[in-house]
NUFINU-856940 format. One line per 10 residues: number of its first residue (from 1); for each residue y, x negated, z of C-alpha. Coordinates in nm, 4 decimals. Layout:
BEGIN
NUM) Y X Z ~ ...
//
This chain:
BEGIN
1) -1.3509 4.8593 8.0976 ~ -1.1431 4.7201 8.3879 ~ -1.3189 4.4889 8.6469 ~ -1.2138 4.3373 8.9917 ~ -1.4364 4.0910 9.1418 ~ -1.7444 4.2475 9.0547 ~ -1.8714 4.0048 8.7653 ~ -2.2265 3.9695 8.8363 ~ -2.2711 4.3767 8.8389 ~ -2.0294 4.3705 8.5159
11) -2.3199 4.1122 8.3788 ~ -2.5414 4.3637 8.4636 ~ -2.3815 4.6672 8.3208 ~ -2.2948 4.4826 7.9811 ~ -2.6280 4.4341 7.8772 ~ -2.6385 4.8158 7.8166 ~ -2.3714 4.7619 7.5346 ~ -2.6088 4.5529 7.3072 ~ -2.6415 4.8680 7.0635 ~ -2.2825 4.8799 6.9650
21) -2.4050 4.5764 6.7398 ~ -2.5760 4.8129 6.5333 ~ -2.2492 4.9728 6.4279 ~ -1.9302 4.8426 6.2555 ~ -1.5721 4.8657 6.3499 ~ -1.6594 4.9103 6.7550 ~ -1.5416 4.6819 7.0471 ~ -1.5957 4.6365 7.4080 ~ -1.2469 4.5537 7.5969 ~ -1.3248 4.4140 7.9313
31) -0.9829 4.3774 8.1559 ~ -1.0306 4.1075 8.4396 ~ -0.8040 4.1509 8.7333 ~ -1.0307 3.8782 8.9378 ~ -0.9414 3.6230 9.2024 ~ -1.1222 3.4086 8.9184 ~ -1.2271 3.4321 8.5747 ~ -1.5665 3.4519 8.4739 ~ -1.7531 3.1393 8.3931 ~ -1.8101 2.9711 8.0629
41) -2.1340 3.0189 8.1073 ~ -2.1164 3.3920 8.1800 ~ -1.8507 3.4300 7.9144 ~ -2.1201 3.3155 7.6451 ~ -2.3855 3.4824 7.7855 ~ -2.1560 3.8207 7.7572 ~ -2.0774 3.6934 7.3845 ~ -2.4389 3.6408 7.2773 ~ -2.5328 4.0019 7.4574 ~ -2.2358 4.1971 7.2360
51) -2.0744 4.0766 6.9024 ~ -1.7266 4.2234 6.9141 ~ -1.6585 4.1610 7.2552 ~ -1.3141 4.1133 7.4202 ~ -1.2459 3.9874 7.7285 ~ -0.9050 3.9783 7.8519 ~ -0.7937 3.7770 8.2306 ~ -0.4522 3.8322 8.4511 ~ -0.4685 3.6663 8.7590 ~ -0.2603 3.8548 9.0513
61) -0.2503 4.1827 9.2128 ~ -0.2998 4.4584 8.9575 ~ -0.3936 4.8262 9.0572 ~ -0.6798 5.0093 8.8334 ~ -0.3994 5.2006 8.5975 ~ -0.2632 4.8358 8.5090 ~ -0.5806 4.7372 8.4148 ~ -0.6934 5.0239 8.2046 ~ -0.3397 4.9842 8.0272 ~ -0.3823 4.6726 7.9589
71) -0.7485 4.7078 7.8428 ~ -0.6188 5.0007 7.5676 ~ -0.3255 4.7374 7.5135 ~ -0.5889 4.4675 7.3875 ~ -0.8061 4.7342 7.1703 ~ -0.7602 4.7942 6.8308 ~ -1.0011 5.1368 6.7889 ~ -0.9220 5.4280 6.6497 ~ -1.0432 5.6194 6.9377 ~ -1.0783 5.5225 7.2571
81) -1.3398 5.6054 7.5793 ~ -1.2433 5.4110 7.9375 ~ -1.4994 5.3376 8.1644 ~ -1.5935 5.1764 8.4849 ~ -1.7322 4.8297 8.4891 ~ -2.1131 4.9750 8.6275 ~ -2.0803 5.2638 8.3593 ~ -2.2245 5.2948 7.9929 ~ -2.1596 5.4522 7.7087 ~ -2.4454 5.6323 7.5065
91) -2.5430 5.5647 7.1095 ~ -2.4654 5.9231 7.0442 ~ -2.0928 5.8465 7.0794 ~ -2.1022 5.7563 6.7016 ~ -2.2174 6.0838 6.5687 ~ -1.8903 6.2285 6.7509 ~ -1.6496 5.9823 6.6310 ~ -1.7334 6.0984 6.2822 ~ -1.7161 6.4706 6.3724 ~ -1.4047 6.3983 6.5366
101) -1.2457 6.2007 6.2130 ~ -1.3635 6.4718 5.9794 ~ -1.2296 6.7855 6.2246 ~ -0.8880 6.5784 6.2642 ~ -1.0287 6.5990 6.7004 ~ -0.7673 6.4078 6.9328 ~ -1.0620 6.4496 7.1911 ~ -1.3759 6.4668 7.2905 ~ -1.4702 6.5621 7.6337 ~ -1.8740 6.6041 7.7928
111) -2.1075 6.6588 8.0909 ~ -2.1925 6.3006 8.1342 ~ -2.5152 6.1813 8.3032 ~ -2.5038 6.0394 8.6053 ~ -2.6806 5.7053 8.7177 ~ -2.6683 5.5453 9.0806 ~ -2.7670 5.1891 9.0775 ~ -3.0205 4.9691 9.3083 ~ -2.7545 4.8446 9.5523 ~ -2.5558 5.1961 9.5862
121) -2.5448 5.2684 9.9517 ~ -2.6415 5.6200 10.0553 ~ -2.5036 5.8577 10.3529 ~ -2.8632 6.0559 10.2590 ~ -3.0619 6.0508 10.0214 ~ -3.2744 6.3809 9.8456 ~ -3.4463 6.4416 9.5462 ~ -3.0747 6.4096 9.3157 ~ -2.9318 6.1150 9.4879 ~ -3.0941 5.7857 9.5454
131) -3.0946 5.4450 9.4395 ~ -3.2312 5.3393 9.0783 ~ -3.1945 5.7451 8.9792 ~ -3.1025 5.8590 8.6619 ~ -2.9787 6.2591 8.6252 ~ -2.9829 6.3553 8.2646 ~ -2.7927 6.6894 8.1280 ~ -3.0007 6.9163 7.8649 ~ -2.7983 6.9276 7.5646 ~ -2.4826 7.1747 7.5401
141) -2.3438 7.3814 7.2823 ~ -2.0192 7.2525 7.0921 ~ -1.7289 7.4099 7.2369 ~ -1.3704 7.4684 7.1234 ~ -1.1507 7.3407 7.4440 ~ -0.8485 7.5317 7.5596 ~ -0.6364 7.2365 7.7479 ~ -0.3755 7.4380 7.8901 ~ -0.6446 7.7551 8.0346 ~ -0.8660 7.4651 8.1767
151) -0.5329 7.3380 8.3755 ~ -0.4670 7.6439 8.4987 ~ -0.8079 7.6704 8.6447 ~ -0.7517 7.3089 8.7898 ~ -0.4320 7.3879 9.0143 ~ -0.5928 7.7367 9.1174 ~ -0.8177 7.5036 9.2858 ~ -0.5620 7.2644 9.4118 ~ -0.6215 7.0213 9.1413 ~ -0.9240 6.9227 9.3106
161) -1.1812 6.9440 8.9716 ~ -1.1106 6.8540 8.6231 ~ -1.2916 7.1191 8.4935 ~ -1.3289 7.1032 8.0927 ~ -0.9653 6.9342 8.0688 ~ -0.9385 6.6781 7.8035 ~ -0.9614 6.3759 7.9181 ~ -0.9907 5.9529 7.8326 ~ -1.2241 5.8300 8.1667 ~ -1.5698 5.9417 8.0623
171) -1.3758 6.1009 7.7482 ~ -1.2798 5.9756 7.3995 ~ -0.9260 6.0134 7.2801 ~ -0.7923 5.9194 6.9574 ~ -0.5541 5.6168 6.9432 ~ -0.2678 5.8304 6.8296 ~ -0.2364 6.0254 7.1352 ~ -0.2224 5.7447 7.3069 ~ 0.0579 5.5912 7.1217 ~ 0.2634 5.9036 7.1748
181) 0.2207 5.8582 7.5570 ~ 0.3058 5.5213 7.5349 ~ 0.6580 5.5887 7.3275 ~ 0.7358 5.8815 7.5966 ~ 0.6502 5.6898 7.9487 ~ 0.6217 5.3096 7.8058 ~ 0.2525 5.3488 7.9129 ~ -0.0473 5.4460 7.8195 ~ -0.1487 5.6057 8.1664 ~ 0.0694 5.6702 8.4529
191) -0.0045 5.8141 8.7674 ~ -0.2837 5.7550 9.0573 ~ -0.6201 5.8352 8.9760 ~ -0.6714 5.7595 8.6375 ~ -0.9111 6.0995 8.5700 ~ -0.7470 6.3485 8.6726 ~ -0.3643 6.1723 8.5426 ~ -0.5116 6.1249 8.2247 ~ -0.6281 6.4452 8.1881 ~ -0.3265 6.6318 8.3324
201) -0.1280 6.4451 8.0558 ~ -0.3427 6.5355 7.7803 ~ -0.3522 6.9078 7.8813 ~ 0.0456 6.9120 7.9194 ~ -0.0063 6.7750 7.5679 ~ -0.2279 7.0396 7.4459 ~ -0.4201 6.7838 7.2393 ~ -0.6687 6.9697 6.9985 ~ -1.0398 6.8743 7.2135 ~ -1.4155 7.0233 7.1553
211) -1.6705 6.9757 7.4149 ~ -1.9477 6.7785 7.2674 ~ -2.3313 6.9255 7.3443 ~ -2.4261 6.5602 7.4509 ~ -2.3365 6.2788 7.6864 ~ -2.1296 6.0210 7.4946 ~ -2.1424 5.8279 7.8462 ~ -2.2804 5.7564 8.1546 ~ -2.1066 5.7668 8.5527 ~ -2.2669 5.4876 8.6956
221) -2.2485 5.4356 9.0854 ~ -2.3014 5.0827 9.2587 ~ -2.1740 4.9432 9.5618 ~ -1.8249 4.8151 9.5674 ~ -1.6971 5.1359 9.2955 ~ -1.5459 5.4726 9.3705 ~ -1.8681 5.6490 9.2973 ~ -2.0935 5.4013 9.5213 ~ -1.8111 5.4666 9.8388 ~ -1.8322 5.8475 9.7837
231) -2.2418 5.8585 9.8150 ~ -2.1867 5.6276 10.1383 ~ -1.8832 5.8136 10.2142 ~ -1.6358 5.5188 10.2530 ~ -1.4076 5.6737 10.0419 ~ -1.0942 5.7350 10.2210 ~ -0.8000 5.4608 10.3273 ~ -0.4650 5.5053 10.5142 ~ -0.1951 5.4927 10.2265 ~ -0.0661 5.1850 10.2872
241) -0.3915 5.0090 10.3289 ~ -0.4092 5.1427 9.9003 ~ -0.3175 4.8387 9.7730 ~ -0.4723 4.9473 9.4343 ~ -0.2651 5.2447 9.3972 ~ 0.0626 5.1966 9.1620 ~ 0.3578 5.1825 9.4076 ~ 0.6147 5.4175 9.1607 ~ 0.3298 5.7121 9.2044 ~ 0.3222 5.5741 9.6154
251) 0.6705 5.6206 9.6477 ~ 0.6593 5.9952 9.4895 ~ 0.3223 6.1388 9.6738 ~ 0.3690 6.4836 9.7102 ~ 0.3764 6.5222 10.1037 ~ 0.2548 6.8171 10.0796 ~ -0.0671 6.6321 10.0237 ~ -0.1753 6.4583 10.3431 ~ -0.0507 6.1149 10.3014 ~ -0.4390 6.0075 10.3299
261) -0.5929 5.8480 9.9945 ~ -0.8889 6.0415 9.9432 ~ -1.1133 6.2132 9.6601 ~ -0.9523 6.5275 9.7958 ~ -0.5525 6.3756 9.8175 ~ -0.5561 6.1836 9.5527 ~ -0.6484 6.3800 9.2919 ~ -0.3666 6.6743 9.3351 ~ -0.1264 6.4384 9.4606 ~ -0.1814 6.2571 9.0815
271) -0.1555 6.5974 8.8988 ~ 0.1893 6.6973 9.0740 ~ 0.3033 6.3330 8.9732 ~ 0.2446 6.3725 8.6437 ~ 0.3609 6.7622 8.5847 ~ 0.7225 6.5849 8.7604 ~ 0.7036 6.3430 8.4956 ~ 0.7129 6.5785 8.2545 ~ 1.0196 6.7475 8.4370 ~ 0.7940 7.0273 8.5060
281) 0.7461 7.2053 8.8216 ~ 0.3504 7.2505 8.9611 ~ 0.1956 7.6063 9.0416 ~ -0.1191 7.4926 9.2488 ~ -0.2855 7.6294 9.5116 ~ -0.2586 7.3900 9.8235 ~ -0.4603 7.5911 10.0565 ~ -0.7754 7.4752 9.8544 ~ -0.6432 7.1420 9.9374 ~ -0.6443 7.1822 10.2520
291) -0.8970 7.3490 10.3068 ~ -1.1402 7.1599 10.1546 ~ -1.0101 6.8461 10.3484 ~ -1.0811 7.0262 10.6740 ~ -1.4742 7.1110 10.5193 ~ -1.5025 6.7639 10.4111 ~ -1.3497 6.5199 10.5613 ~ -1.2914 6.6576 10.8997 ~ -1.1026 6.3601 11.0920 ~ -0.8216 6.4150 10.8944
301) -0.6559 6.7396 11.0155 ~ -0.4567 6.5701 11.1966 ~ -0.3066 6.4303 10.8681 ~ -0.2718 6.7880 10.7318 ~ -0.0362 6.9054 11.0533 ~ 0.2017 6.5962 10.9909 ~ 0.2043 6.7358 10.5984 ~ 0.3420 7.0706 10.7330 ~ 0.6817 6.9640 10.7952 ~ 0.7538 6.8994 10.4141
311) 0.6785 7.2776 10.3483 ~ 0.9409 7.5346 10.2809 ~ 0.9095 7.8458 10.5448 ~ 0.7828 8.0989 10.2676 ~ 0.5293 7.8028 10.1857 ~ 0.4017 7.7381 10.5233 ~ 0.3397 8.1777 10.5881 ~ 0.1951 8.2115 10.2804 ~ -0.0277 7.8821 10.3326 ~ -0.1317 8.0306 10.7028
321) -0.2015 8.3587 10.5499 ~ -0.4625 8.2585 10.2881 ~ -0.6162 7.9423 10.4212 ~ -0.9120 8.1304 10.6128 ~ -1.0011 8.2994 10.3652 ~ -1.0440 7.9885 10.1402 ~ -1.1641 7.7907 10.4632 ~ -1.5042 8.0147 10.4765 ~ -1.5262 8.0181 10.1121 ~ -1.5207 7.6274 10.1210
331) -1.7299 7.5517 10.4166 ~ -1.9712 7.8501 10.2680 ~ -2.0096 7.6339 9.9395 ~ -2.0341 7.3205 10.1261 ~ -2.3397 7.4718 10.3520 ~ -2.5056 7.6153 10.0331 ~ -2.4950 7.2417 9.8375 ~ -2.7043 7.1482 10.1389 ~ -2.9539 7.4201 10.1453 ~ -3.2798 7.4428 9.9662
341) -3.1277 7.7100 9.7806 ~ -2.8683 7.4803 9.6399 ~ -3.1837 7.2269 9.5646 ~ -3.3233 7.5121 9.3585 ~ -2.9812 7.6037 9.1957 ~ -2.9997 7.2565 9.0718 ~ -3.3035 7.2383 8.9494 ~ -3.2437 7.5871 8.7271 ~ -2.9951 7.3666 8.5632 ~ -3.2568 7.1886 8.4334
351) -3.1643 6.8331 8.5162 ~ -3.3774 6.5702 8.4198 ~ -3.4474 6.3646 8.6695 ~ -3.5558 5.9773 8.6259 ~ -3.6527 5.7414 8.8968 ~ -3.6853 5.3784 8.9066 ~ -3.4866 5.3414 8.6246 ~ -3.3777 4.9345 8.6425 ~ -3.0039 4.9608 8.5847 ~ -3.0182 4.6449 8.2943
361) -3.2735 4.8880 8.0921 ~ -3.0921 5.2185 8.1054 ~ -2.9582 5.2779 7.7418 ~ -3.2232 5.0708 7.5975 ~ -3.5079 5.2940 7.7782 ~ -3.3587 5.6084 7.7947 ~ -3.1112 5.6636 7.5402 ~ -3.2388 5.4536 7.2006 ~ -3.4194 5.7246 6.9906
//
């Protein structure tokens, strides 16, 4: 669990963790990047919350991929789950760490719930999003996971989704795999956005992965994280104002990609970073890129016309030939999420919805059974 400044919500989030005391072997890694360490006070209030707790400090500028490295540095598990620092991680966890051990499972991937704390900002709110919700999946079936037929589907979509890739963020992967990515790149993650690298690497991999029928974790959204500045929609920055990006991965964006950081740049501009450092060459479908930029995020089309000039001739015809198409297919999808048909498309997934839900009492209240 990497953290930046944000120690009183990491207080907060931590006292969700208090059932890992229940079980042996399990630790919770917490990688301070801060301008200062947390107090001796917090410190042993965080030790007398969780018994195996490890709490590791490095002063100076670090992006988020140094800090989950050296977080999985510090651990000592057999298997491994990152998450953010206003996320949790759910009691049923255990029951598929030993299903993984007995099935010989490198990973574990889920549909994790979704939680959006008290002081998460809000562009609108409905019935699905609003402060102090909690959005519950109904249990799954266990799945076999195809890595390499889940990728595919990824860069036929621009790698804009993860889709059922395997994966580490909001995923459990064994340490093994890691250690093998480590001898290959000297690191355990490489790339930009830790998601969608991680799980491009583990599906270039073809690491053997089952989708479990319950959430092992929960995406927690607050103000300050990734997840609070996409429900306020904050979440876009000039590149070089992306201080927390790694600079290697900077110096090699795709520009192709609008040189933009974005949900919607970063994450295929991250895939084609990692399929190069494999020495392989990306099949992807940049239209859907593009297109969904121009649905989205509208201000930035500009962006996309200055990312023109680093296409090939045959790309640029072939780009202007299907991007309407995939333009009214995107900006159809976009106008039916906001409908009160989508509403009722949600609701026939049979969410569970939970309001008022005090972010401190989450696990404790809605997940110890």
């Amino acid at each position: 669990m990497p953290t930046k400044n944000r120690h009183e919500q990491l207080l907060r989030t931590l006292k969700n963790y208090q059932f890992a005391n229940d079980f042996d072997d399990c630790e919770i890694v917490v990688c301070d990047n801060s301008d200062q360490p947390v107090t001796d006070g917090q410190l042993f209030q965080i030790k007398n919350l969780i018994n195996s707790f490890v709490y590791v400090y490095h002063s100076g500028q670090r992006n988020l991929i140094e800090n989950f490295n050296e977080a999985i540095k510090h651990s000592k598990g057999k298997y491994i789950i990152l998450v953010g620092d206003d996320d949790f991680v759910t009691p049923e966890i255990f029951n598929a760490l030993v299903y993984m051990d007995e099935h010989k499972i490198e990973c574990a991937i889920y549909d994790p719930d979704r939680y959006y704390w008290d002081n998460c900002a809000f562009h609108k709110t409905s019935e699905l999003l609003g402060p102090s919700k909690l959005l519950l999946n109904r249990p799954g079936l266990l799945m076999i996971i195809d890595p390499k037929v889940e990728l595919e589907k990824s860069a036929a979509n621009g790698f804009l989704t993860i889709e059922n890739m395997p994966r580490a963020y909001h995923g459990v992967v064994s340490r093994s795999v890691f250690d093998a990515i480590y001898e290959k790149f000297g690191a355990y993650i490489i790339g930009g956005s830790p998601d969608i690298s991680i799980a491009t690497t583990l599906s270039l991999l073809n690491v053997k992965t089952i989708k479990w029928p319950l959430a092992l974790s929960i995406y927690g959204a607050s103000h300050g994280s990734g997840g609070g500045m996409t429900t306020s929609r904050t979440h876009c920055l000039p590149i070089c104002k992306a201080t927390f990006l790694d600079k290697n991965f900077i110096n090699q964006w795709d520009r192709r990609i609008p040189y933009y950081w974005s949900e919607y740049t970063v994450f295929p501009a991250s895939a084609i970073y990692i399929y190069r450092s494999f020495n392989f060459v990306p099949k992807f479908n940049l239209s859907s890129i593009h297109s969904t930029i121009v649905v989205n995020e509208i201000f930035m089309t500009l962006e996309i016309f200055k990312s023109l000039k680093y296409l090939s001739f045959s790309e640029l015809i072939f780009l202007m030939l299907r991007f309407p198409k995939v333009f009214l297919r995107k900006l159809g999808g976009r106008i039916s999420r906001s409908s009160i048909i989508s509403r009722h498309t949600w609701k026939s997934k049979q969410l569970i919805i939970r309001d008022n839900i005090q972010g401190e009492d989450v696990i404790e209240n809605n997940y110890r059974h």
